[in-house]
FIDOKE-915517 format. One record per atom (N, C-alpha, C, O): residue number from 1; residue in one letter; chain; atom name; x, y, z. Coordinates in steps of 0.02 Angstrom, whole numbers, plus 32768, in hexadecimal, padded with zeros to 4 digits. Atoms other than C-alpha are relative to their C-alpha. Layout:
<rs>
(r NUM A A CA (X Y Z));
...
</rs>
This chain:
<rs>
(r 1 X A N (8029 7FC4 8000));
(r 1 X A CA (8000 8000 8000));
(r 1 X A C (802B 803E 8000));
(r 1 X A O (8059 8045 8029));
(r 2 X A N (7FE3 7FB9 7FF8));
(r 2 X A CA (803B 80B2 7FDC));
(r 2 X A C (7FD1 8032 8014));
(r 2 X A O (7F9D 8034 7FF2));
(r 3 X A N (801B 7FBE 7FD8));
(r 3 X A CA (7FF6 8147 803F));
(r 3 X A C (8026 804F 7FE6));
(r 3 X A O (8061 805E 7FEB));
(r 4 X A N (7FEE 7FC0 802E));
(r 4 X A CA (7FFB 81FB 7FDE));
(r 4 X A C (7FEB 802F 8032));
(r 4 X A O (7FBF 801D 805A));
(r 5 X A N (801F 7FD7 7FC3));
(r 5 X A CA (7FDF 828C 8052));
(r 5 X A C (8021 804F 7FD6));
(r 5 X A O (805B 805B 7FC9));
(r 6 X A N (7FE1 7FC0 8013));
(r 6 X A CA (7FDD 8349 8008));
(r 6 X A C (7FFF 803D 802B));
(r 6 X A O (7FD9 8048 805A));
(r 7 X A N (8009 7FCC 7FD4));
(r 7 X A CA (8009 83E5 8045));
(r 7 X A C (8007 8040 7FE3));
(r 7 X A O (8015 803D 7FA7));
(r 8 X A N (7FDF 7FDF 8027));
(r 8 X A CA (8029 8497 8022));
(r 8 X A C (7FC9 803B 7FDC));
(r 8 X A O (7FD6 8070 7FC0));
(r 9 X A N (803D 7FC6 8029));
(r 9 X A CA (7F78 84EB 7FE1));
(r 9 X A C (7FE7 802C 8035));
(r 9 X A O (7FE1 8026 8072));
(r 10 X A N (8004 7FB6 7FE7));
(r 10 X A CA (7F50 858A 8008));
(r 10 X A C (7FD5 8028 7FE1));
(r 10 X A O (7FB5 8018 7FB0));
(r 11 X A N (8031 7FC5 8030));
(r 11 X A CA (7EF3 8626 7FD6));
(r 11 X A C (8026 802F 7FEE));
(r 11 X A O (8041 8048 8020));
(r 12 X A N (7FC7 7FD5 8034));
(r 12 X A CA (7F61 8698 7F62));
(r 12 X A C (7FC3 802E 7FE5));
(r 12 X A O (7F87 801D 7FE5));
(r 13 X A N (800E 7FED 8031));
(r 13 X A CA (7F36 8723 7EFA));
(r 13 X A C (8012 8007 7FBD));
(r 13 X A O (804F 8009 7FB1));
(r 14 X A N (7FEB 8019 803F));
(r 14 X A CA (7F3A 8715 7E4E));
(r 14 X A C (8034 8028 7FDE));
(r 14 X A O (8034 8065 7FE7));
(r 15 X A N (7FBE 7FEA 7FE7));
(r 15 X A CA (7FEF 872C 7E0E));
(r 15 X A C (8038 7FDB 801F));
(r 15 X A O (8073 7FDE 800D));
(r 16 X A N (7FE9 8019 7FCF));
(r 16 X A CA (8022 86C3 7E96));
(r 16 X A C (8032 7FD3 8000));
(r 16 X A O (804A 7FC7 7FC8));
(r 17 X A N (7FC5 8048 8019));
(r 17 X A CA (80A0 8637 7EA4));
(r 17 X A C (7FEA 7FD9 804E));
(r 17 X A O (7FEA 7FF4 8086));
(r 18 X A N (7FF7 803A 7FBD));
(r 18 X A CA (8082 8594 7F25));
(r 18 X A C (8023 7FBB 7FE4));
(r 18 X A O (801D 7FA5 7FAB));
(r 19 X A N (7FDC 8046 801D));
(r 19 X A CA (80E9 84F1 7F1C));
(r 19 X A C (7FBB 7FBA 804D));
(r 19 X A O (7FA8 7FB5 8087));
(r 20 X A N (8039 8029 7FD3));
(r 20 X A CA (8067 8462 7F4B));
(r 20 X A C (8043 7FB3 800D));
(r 20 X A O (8074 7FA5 7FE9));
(r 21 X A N (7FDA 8048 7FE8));
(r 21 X A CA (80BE 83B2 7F9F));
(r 21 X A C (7FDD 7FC4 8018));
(r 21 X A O (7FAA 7FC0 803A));
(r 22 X A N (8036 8049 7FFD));
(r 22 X A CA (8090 82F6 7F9B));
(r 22 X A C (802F 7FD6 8019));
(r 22 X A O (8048 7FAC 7FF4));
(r 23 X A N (7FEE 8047 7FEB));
(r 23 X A CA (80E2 828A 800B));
(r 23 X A C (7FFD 7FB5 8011));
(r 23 X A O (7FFE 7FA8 804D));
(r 24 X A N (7FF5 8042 8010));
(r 24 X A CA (80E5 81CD 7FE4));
(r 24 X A C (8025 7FEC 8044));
(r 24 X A O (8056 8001 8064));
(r 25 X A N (7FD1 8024 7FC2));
(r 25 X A CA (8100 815B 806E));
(r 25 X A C (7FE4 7FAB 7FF4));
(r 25 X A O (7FB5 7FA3 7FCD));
(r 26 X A N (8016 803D 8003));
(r 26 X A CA (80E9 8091 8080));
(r 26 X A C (802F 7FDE 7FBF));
(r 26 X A O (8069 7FEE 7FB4));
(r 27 X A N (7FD9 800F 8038));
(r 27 X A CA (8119 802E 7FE2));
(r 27 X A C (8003 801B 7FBF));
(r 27 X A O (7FFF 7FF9 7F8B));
(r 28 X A N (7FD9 7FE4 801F));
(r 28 X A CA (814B 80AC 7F85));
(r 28 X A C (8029 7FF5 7FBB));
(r 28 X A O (802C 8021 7F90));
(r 29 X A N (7FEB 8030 8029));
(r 29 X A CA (81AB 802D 7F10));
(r 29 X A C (7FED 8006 7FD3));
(r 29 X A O (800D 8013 7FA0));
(r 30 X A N (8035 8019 8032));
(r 30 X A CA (8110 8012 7EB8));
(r 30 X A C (7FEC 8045 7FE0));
(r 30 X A O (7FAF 8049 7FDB));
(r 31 X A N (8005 7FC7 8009));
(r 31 X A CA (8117 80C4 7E7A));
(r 31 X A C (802F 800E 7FC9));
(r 31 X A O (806A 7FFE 7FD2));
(r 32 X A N (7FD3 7FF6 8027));
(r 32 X A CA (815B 80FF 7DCF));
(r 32 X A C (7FE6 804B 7FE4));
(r 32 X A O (800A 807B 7FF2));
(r 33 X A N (8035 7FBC 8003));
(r 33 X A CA (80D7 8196 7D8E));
(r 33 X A C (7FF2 8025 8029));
(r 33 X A O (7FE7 7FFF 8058));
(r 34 X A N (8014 7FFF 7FBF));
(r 34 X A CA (80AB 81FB 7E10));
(r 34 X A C (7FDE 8063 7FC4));
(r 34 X A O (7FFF 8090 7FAA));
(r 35 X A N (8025 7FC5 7FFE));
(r 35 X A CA (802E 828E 7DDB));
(r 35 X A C (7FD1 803E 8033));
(r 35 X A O (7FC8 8041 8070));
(r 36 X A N (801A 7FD2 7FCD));
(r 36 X A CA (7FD0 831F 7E11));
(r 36 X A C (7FBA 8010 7FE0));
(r 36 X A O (7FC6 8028 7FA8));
(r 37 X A N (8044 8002 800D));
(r 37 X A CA (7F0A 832B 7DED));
(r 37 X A C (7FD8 804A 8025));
(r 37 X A O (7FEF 8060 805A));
(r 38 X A N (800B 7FE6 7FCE));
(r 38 X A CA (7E95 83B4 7E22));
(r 38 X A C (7FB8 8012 7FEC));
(r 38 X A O (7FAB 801F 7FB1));
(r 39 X A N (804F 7FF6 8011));
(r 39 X A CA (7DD0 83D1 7E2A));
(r 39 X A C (7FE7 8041 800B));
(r 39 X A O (7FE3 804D 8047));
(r 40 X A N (802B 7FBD 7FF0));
(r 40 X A CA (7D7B 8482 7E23));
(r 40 X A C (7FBB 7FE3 801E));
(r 40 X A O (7FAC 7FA8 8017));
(r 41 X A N (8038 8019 7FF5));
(r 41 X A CA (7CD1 8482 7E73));
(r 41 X A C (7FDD 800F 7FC5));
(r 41 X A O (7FF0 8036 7F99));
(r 42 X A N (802C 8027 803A));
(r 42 X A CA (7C4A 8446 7DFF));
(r 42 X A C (801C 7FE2 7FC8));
(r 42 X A O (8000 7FD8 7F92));
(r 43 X A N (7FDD 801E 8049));
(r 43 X A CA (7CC4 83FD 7D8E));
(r 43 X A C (802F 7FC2 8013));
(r 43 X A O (8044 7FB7 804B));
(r 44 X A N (7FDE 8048 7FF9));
(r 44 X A CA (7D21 834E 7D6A));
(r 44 X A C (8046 8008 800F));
(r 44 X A O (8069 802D 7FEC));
(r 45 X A N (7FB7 800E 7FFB));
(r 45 X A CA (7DC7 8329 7DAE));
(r 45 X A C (801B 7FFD 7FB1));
(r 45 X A O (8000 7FE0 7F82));
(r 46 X A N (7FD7 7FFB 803E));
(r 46 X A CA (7E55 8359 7D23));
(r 46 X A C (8046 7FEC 801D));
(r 46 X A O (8062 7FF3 8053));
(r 47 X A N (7FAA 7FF5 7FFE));
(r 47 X A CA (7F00 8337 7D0E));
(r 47 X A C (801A 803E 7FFA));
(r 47 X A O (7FFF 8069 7FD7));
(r 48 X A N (7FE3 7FC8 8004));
(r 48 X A CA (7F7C 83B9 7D30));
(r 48 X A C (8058 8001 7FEA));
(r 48 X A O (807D 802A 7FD0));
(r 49 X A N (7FB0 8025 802B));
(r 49 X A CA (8028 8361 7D03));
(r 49 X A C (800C 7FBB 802A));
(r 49 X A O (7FE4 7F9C 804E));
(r 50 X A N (7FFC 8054 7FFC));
(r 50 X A CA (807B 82B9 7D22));
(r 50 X A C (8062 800C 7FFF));
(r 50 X A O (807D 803A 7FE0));
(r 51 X A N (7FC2 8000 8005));
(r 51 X A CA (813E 8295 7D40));
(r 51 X A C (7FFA 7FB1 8009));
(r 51 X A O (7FCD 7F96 802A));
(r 52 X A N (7FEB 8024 7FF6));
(r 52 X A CA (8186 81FD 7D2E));
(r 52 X A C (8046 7FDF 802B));
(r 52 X A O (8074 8005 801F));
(r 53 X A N (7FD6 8008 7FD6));
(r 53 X A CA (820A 81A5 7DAA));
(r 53 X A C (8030 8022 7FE0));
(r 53 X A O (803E 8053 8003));
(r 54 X A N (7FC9 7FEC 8035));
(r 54 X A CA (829B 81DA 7D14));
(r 54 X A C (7FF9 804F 7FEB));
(r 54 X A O (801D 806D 7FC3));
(r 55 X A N (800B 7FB5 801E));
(r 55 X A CA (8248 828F 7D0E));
(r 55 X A C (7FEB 8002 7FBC));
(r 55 X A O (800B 802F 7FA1));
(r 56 X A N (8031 8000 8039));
(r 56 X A CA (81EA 827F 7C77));
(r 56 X A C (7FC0 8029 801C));
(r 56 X A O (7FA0 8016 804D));
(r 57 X A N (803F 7FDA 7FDD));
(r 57 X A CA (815A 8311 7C89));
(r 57 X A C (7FDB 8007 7FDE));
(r 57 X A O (7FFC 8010 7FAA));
(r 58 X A N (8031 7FFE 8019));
(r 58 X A CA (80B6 8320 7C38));
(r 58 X A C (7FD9 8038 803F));
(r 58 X A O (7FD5 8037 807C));
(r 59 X A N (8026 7FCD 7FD5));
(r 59 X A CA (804B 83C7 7C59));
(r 59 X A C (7FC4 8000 7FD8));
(r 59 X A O (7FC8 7FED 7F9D));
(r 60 X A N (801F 7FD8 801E));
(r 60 X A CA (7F9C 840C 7C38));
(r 60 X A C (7FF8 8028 7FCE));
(r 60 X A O (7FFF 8059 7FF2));
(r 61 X A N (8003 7FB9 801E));
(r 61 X A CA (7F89 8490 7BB7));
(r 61 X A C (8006 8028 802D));
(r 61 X A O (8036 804C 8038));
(r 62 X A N (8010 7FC0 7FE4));
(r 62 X A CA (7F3B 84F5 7C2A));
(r 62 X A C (8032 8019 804B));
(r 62 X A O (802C 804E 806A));
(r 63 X A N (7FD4 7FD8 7FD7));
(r 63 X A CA (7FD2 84F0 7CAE));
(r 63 X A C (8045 800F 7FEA));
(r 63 X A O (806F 8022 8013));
(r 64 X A N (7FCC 801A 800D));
(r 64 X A CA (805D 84DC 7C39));
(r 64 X A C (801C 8056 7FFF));
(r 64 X A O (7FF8 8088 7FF7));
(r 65 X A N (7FF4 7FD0 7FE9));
(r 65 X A CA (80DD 855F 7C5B));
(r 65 X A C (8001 8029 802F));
(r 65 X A O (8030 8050 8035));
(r 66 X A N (8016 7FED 7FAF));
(r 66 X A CA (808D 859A 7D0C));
(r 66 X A C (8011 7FCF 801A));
(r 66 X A O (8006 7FDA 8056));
(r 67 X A N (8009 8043 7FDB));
(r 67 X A CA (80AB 84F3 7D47));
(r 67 X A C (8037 7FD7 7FF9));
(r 67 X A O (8050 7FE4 7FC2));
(r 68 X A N (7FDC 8013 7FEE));
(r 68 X A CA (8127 848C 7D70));
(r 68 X A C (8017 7FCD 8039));
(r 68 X A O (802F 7FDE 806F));
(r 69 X A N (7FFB 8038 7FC2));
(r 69 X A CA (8137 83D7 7DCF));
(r 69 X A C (8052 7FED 7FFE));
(r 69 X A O (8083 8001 7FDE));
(r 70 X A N (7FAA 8022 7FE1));
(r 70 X A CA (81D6 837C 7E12));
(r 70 X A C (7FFE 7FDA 8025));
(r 70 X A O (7FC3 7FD0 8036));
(r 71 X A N (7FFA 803F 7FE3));
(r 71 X A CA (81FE 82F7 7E6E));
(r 71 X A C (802C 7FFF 802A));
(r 71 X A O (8062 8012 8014));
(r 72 X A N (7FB2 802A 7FFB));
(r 72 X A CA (8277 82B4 7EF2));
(r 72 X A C (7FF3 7FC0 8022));
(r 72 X A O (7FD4 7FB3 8055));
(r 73 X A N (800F 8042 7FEE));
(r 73 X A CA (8285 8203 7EF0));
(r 73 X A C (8013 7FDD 8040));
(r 73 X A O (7FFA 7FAF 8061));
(r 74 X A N (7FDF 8019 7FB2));
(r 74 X A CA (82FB 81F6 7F85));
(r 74 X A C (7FC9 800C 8035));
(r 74 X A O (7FBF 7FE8 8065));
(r 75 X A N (8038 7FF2 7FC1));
(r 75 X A CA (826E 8241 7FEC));
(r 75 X A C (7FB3 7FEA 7FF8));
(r 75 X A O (7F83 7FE6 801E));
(r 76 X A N (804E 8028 8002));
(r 76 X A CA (81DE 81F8 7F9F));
(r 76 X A C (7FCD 8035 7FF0));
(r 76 X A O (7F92 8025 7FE7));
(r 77 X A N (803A 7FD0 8008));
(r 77 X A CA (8187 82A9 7F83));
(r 77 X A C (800C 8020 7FB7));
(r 77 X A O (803A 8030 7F92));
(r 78 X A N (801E 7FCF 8051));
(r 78 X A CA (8130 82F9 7EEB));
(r 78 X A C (7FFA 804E 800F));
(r 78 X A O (7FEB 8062 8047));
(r 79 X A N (7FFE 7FB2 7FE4));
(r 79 X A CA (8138 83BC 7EE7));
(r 79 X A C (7FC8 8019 7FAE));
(r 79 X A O (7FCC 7FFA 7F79));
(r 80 X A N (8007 7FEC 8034));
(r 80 X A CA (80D0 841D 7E6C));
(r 80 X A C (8001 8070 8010));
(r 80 X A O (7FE5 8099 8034));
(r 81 X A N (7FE0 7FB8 7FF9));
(r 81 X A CA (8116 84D4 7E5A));
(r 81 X A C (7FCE 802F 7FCC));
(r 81 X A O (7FD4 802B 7F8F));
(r 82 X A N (803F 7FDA 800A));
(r 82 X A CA (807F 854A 7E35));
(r 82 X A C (8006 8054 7FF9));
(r 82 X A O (7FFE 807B 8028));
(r 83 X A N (7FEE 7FBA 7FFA));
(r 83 X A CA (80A7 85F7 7DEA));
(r 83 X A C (7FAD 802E 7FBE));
(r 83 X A O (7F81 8018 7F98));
(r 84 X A N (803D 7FE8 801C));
(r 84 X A CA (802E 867B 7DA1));
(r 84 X A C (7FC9 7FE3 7FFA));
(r 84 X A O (7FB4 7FC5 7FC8));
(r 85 X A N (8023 802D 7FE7));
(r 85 X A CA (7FB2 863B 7DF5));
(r 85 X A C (7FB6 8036 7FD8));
(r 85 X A O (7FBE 8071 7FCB));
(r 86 X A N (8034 7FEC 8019));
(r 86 X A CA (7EEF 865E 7DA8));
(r 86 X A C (7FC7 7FFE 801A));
(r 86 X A O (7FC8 7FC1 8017));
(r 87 X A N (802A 8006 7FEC));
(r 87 X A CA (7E44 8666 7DF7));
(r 87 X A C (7FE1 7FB0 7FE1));
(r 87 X A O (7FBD 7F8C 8004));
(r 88 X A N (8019 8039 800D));
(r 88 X A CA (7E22 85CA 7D82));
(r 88 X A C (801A 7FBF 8013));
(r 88 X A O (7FFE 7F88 800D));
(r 89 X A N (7FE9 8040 7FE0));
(r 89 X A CA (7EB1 855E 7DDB));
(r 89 X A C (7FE0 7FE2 8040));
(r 89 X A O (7FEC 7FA9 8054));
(r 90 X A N (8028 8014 7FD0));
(r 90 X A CA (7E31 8566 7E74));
(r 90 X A C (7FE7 7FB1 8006));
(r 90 X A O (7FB3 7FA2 7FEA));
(r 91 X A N (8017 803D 7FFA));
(r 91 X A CA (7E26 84A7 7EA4));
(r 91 X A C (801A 7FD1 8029));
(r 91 X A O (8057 7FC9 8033));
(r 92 X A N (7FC6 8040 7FCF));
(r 92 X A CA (7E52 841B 7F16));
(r 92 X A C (802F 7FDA 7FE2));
(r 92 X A O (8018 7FB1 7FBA));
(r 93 X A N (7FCF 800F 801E));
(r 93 X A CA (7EE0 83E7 7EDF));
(r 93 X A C (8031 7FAF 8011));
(r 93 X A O (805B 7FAD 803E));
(r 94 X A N (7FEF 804F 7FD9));
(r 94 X A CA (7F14 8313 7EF1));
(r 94 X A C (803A 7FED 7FD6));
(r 94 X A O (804E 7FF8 7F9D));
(r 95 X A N (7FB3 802E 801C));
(r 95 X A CA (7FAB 82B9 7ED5));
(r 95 X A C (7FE1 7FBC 7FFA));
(r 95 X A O (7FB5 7FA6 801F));
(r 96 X A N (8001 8031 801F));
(r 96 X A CA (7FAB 821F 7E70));
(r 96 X A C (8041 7FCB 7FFD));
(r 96 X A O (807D 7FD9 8003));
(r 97 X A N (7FCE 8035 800D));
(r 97 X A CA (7FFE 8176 7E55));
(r 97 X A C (7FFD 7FC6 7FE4));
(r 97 X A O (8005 7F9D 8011));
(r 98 X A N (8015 8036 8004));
(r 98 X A CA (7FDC 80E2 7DF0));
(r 98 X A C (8032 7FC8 8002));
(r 98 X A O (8067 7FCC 7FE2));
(r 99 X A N (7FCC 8024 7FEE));
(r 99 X A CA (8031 804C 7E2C));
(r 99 X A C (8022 7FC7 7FD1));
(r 99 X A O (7FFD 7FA0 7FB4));
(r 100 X A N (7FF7 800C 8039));
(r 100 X A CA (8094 8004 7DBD));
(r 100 X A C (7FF8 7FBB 7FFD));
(r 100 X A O (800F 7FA1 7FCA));
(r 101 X A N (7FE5 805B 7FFA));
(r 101 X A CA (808E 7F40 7DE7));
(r 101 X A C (7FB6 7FEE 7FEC));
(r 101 X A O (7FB1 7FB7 7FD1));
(r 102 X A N (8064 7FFC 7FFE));
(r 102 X A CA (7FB1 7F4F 7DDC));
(r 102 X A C (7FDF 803A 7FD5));
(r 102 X A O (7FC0 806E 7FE2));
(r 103 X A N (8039 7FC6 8039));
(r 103 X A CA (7F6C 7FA4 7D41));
(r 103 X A C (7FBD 8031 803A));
(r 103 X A O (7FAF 806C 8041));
(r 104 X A N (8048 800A 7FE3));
(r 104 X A CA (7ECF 7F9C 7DAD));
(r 104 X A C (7FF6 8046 8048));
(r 104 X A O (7FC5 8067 805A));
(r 105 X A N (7FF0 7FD9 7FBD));
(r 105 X A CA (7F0D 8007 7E4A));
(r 105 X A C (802C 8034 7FEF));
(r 105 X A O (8064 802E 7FD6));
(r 106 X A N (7FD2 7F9F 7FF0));
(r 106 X A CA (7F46 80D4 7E5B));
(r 106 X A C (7FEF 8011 8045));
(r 106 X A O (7FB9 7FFF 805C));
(r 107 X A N (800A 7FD8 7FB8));
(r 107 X A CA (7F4F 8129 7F07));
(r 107 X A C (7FF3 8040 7FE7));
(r 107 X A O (8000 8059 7FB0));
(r 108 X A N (801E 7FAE 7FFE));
(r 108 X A CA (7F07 81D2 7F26));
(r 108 X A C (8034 8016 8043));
(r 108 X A O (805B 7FF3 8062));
(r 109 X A N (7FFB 7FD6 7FC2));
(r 109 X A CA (7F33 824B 7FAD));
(r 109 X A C (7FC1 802C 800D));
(r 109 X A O (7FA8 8046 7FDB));
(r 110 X A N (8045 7FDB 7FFC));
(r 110 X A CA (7E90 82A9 8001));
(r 110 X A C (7FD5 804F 7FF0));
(r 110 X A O (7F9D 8069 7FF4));
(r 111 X A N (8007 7FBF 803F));
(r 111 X A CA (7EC7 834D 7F94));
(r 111 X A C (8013 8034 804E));
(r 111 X A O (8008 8026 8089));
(r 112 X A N (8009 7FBE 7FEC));
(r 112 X A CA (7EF5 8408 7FD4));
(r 112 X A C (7FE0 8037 7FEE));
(r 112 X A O (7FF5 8046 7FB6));
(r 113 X A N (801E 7FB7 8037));
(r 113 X A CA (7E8F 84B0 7F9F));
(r 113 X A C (8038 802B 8012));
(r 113 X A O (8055 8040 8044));
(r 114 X A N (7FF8 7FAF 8024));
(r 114 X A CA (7ED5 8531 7F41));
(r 114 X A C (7FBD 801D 7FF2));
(r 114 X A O (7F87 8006 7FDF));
(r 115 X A N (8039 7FCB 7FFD));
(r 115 X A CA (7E6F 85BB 7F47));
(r 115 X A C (8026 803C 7FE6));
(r 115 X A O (8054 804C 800B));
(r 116 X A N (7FEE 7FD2 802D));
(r 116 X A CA (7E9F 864D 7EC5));
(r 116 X A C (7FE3 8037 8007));
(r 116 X A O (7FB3 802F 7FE1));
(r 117 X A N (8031 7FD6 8008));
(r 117 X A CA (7E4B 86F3 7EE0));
(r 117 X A C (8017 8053 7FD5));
(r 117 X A O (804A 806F 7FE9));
(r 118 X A N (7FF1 7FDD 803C));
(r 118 X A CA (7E52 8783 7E4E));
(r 118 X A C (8011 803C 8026));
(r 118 X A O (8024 806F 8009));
</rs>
């Protein structure tokens, strides 16, 4: 089992810069992807980028350039580095993981809000 836990959201005004953090704990191992997801209210959870163990990054459109994830593997935590921040990044914000040994199984974390105000 891996356990994701985020931290790091806040209320900014727009402009802003926050670095959000996802620390990974347990078996860990089973961890090669490790993304960052995030839901506005009334709307579906989206992707917001994706790193791979080797740093391989995949972004959004809509954060590419403002945005910015990273990794450190020695510590097991995901960072996502959050600049010019927008009233529309407003959302709870979850760390992701799908495990690589079980198509079938991804861990969550229970998300942080960002809150953006103009």
């Amino acid at each position: 089992q891996v356990q994701l836990v985020e931290s790091g959201g806040d209320f900014v005004q727009a402009g802003g810069s926050l670095r959000l953090s996802c620390a990974a704990s347990g078996s860990t191992f089973r961890l090669n992807v490790m993304g960052w997801y995030r839901q506005a209210p009334g709307k579906q959870r989206e992707l917001v980028a994706t790193i791979s163990r080797g740093g391989v990054t995949n972004y959004a459109d809509s954060v590419k350039g403002r945005f910015a994830i990273s990794r450190d593997n020695a510590n097991n935590t995901l960072y996502l580095h959050m600049n010019s921040l927008k009233p529309e990044d407003t959302a709870v914000y979850y760390c992701n993981a799908p495990d690589r040994f079980s198509s079938n199984v991804e861990y969550w974390g229970l998300g942080t809000l960002v809150g953006v105000t103009s």
